[in-house]
C-alpha positions in Angstrom: 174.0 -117.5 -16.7 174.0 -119.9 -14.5 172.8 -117.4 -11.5 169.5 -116.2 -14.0 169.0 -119.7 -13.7 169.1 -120.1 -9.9 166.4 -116.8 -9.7 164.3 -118.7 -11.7 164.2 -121.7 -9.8 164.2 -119.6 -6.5 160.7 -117.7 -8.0 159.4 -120.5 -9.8 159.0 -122.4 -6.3 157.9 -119.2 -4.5 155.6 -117.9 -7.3 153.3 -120.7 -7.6 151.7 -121.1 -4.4 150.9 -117.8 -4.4 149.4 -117.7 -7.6 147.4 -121.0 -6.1 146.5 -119.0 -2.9 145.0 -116.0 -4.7 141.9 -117.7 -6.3 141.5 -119.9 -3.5 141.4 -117.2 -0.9 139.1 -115.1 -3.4 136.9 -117.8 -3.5 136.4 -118.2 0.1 135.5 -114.2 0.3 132.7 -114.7 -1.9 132.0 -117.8 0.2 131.4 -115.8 2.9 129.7 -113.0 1.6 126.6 -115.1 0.6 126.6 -117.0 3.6 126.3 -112.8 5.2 123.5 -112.3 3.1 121.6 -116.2 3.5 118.8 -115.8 5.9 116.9 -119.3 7.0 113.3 -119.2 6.3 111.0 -118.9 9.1 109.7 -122.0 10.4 105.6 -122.3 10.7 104.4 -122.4 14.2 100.9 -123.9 14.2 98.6 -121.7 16.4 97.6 -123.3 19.7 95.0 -125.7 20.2 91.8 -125.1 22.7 91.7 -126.9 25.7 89.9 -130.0 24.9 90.5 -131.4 21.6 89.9 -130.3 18.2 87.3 -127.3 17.9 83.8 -128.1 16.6 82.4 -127.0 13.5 79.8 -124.5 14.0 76.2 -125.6 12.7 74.5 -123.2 10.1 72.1 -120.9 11.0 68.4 -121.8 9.4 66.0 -118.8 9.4 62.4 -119.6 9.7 60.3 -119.5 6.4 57.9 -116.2 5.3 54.3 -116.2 6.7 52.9 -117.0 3.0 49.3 -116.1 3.1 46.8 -119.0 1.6 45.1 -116.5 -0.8 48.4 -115.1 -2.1 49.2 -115.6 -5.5 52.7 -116.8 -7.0 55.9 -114.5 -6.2 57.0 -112.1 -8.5 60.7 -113.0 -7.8 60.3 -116.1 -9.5 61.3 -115.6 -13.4 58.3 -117.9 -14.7 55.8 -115.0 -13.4 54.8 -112.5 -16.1 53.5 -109.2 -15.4 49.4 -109.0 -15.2 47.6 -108.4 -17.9 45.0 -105.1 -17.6 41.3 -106.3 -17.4 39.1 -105.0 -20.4 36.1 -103.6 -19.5 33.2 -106.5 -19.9 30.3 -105.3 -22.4 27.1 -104.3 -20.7 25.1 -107.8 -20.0 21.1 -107.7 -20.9 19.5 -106.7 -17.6 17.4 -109.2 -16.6 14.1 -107.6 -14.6 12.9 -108.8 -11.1 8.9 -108.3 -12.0 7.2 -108.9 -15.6 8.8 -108.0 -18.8 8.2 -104.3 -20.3 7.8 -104.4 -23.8 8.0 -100.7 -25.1 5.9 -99.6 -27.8 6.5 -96.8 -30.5 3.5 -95.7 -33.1 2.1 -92.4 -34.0 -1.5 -93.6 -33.9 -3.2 -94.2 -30.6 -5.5 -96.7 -32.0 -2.7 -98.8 -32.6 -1.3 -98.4 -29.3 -4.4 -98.6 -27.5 -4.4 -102.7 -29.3 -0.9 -103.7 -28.6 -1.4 -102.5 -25.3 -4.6 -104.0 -24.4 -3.0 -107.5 -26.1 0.3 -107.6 -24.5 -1.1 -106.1 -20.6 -3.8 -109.5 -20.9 -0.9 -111.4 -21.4 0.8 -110.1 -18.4 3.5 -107.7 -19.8 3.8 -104.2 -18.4 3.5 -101.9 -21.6 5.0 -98.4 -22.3 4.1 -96.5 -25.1 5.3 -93.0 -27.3 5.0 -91.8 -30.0 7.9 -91.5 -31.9 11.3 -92.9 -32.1 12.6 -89.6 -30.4 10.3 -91.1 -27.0 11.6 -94.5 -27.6 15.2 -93.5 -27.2 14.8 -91.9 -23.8 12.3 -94.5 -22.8 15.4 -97.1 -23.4 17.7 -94.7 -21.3 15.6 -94.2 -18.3 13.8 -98.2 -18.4 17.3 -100.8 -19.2 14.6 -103.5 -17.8 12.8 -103.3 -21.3 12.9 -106.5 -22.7 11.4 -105.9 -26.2 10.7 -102.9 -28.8 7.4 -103.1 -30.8 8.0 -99.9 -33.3 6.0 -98.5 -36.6 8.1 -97.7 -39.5 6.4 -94.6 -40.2 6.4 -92.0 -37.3 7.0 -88.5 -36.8 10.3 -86.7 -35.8 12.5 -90.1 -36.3 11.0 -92.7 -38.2 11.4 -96.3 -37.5 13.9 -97.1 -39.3 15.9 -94.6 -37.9 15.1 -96.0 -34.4 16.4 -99.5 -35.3 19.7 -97.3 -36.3 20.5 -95.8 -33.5 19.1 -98.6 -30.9 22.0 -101.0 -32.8 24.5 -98.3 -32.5 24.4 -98.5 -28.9 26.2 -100.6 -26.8 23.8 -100.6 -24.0 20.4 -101.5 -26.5 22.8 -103.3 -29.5 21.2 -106.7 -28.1 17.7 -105.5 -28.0 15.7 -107.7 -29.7 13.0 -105.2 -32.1 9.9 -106.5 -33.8 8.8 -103.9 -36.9 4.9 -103.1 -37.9 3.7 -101.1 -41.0 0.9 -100.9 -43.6 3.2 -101.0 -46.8 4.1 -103.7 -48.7 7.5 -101.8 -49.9 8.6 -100.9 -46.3 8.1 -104.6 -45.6 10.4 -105.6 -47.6 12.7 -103.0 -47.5 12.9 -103.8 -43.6 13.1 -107.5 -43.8 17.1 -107.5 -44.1 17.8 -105.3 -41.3 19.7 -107.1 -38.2 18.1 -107.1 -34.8 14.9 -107.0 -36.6 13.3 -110.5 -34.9 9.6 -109.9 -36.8 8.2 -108.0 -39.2 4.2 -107.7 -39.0 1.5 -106.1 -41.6 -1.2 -104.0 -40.5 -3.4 -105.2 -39.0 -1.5 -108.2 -37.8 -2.4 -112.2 -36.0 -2.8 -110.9 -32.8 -1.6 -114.6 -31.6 0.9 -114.6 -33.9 2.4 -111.6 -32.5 2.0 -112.3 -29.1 3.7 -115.8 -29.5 6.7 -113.4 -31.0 6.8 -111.3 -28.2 6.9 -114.4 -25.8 9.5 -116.2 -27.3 11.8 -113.2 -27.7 11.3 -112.4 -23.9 11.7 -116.2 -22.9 14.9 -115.5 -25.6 16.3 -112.3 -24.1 15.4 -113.2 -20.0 17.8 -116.5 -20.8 20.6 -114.8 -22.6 20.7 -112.7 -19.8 20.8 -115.2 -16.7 23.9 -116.8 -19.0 25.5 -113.4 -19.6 25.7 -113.8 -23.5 23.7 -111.6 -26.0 20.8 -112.2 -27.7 21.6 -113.5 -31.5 21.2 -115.5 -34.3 19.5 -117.5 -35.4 16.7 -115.0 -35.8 12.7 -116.4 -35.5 11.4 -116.1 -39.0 9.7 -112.6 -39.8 5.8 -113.1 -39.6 3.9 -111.5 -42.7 
């Protein structure tokens, strides 16, 4: 007995440092396995300096402006600019003519024409005259310098009122100002609410009266056209 106690005692001081040496020397081989695997950051080396000092900024480059041409309108770059709008196509203008008005005259009966021609040429117009509204029509076409239309309302082939039709159906003789001449009291008034019609005259007619028409719708007609406007309202009362 007393010897198991003497083995212990001989182990027990023996046995303790190493137990005590074990973790400690485990812990110093971890120790010095991450110091193995530690490596020290690279230190930043600051790139050398030019000779001289600091180095100088570098100024920015300023390129010249565009030619711009005087007469050239804004850039289409800019958003406030808006795509150009397509021109219409102005209406024909009354031509205005260079020598002394043409009045054209339309009847079926050369005595009449034979009167409004000797009238108006005294008064210093230059006259054409046929014989139906047919004439008239192709008279318009070939002379744009007529400045008014004298027509009977009763002619061969195409009438007068027909005339007054298709002269107001076209663009280029819409604004032609037309005085109307006839015999009959029912064609007077059948003509008196007709547009474009600037006088309406009985046979046989004021020869002053008619001429003062004719005068004031060339004065009318010669102004509208030096202003570029038509000729309109309000219309010169009819004449009976």
């Amino acid at each position: 007995m007393e010897m198991f106690h003497e083995l212990q005692e001989l182990l027990g001081a023996y046995l303790m440092p190493v137990l005590i040496a074990i973790p400690l020397a485990i812990i110093v081989l971890i120790a010095a396995f991450k110091r193995d695997d530690y490596r020290a950051p690279r230190e930043y080396t600051q790139p050398p300096r030019p000779p001289g000092g600091m180095p100088r900024a570098t100024a920015p480059v300023v390129l010249p402006p565009l030619p711009v041409s005087p007469n050239a309108g804004p850039s289409m770059a800019s958003p406030f600019v808006t795509a150009p709008t397509p021109m219409q196509p102005p209406a024909p203008e009354p031509v205005v003519p260079e020598g002394p008005p043409t009045v054209l005259v339309a009847d079926d009966s050369a005595v009449v024409r034979t009167k409004l021609r000797r009238l108006l040429e005294g008064a210093g117009f230059v006259v054409v005259q046929v014989n139906d509204g047919n004439e008239a029509l192709n008279q318009l076409e070939d002379k744009p310098e007529i400045a008014v239309l004298i027509t009977d309302l009763e002619m061969p082939n195409k009438d007068g009122f027909e005339l007054i039709a298709d002269v107001q159906g076209s663009l280029a003789t819409e604004d032609l100002p037309v005085i109307a001449i006839t015999g009959h009291d029912e064609l007077h008034g059948r003509v008196g609410q007709i547009e474009g019609v600037y006088g309406i005259f009985k046979k046989p007619w004021n020869d002053r009266e008619l001429l003062k028409r004719v005068e004031s719708l060339v004065h009318l007609r010669m102004a509208a056209g030096r202003r570029g406007r038509r000729v309109g309202d309000p219309r010169p009362p009819a004449s009976a």
